[in-house]
C-alpha positions in Angstrom: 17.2 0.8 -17.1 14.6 0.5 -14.0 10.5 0.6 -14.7 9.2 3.5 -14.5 7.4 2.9 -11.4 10.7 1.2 -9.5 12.8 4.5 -10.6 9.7 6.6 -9.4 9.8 4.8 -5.7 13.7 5.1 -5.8 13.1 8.8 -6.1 10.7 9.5 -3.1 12.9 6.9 -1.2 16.1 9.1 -1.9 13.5 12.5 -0.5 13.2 10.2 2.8 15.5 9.9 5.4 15.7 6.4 5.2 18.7 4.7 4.1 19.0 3.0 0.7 19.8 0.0 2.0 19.9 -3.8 0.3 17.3 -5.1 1.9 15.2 -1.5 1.3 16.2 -1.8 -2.4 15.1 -4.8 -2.8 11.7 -4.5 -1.9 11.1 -1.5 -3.2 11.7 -3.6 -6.2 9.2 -6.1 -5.8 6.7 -3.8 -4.4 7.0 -1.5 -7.6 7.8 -3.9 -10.3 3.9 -4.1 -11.4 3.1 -0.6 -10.9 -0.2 0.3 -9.3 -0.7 -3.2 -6.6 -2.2 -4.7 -3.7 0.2 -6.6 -1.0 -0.3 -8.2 2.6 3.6 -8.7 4.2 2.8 -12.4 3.2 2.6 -11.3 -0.2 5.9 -9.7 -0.4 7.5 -12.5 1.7 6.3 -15.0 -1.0 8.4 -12.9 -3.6 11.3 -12.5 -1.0 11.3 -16.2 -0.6 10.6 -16.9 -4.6 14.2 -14.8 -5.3 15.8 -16.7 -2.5 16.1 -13.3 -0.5 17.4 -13.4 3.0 14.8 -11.1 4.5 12.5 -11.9 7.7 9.2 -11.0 7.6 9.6 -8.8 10.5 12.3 -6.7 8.3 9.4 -6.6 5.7 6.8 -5.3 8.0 8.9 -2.9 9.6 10.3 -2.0 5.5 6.4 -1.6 4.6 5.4 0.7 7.8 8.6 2.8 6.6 7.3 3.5 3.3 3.9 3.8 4.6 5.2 6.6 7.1 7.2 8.3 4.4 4.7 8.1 1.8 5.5 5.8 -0.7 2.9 2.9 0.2 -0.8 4.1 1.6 -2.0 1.3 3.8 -5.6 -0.2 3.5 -7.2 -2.2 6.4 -10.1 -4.6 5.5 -13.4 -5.6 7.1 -11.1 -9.3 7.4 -8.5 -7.4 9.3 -5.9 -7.6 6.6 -3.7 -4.2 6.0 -2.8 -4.2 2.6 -0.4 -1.9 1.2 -1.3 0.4 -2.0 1.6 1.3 -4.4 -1.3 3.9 -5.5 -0.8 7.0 -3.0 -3.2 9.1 -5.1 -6.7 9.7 -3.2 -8.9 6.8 -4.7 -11.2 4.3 -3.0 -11.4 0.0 -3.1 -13.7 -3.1 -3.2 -12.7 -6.0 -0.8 -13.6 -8.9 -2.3 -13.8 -11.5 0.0 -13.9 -14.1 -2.0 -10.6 -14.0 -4.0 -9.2 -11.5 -0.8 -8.4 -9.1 -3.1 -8.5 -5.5 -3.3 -9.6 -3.4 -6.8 -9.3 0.0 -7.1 -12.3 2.4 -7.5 -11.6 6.2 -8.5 -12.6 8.8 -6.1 -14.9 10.2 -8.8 -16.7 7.7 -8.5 -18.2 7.7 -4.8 -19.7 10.5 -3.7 -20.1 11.5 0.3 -22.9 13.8 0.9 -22.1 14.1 4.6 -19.4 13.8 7.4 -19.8 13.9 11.1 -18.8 16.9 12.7 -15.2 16.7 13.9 -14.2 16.9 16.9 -12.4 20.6 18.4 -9.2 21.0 17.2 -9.2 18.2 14.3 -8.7 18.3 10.8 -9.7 15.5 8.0 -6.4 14.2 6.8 -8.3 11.3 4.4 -11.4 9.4 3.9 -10.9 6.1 2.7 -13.7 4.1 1.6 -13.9 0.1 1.0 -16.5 -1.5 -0.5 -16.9 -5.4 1.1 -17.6 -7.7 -2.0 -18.4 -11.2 -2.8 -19.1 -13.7 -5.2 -23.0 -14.7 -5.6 
């Protein structure tokens, strides 16, 4: 029987109208085998390439931005220009640690915005994401 989380992705997958296909499977299988996790496309080709996978890293990109744009993955850009993607796609904020160039969730609770520009005519605010740029002293 599949993880929780890897049966969880499976369902929203099937909602899409994306095609369950090998290649799609299989990522969705590394991206959701630890649950709530950080990934660059690098990241997932190292797993593609550590189960002897035939998938490009193009394929993986293009795989990633597909669950992005169907909700499964949220993706997080850095202050070093990295996108990672979040198997976490409830509303919740990060540290960047620069160091180790890794992310670490921080709850939403937790940060508190007292004040937002005014938008401009006709707009709506869809998210705010907030990262927090850490390092080692």
């Amino acid at each position: 029987m599949m993880k929780q989380p890897i049966d969880k992705a499976m369902k929203m997958l099937q909602k899409t109208p994306l095609k369950a296909t090998t290649q799609r499977i299989s990522l969705l299988k590394i991206i959701f085998k630890d649950g709530d996790a950080h990934y660059t496309a690098e990241d997932i080709l190292s797993k593609v390439q550590e189960k002897s996978l035939n998938i490009s890293l193009a394929t993986i990109y293009n795989t990633l931005n597909s669950f992005k744009d169907f909700g499964l993955l949220r993706a997080i850009k850095t202050s070093s220009d990295k996108i990672f993607f979040d198997t976490n796609i409830t509303d919740h904020h990060h540290f960047y640690c620069k160091d180790t160039d890794k992310l670490i969730d921080i709850n939403s609770s937790k940060i508190v915005i007292s004040k937002l520009p005014s938008l401009p005519p006709g707009k709506k605010i869809s998210s705010v994401d907030v990262v927090v740029n850490i390092y080692s002293k």
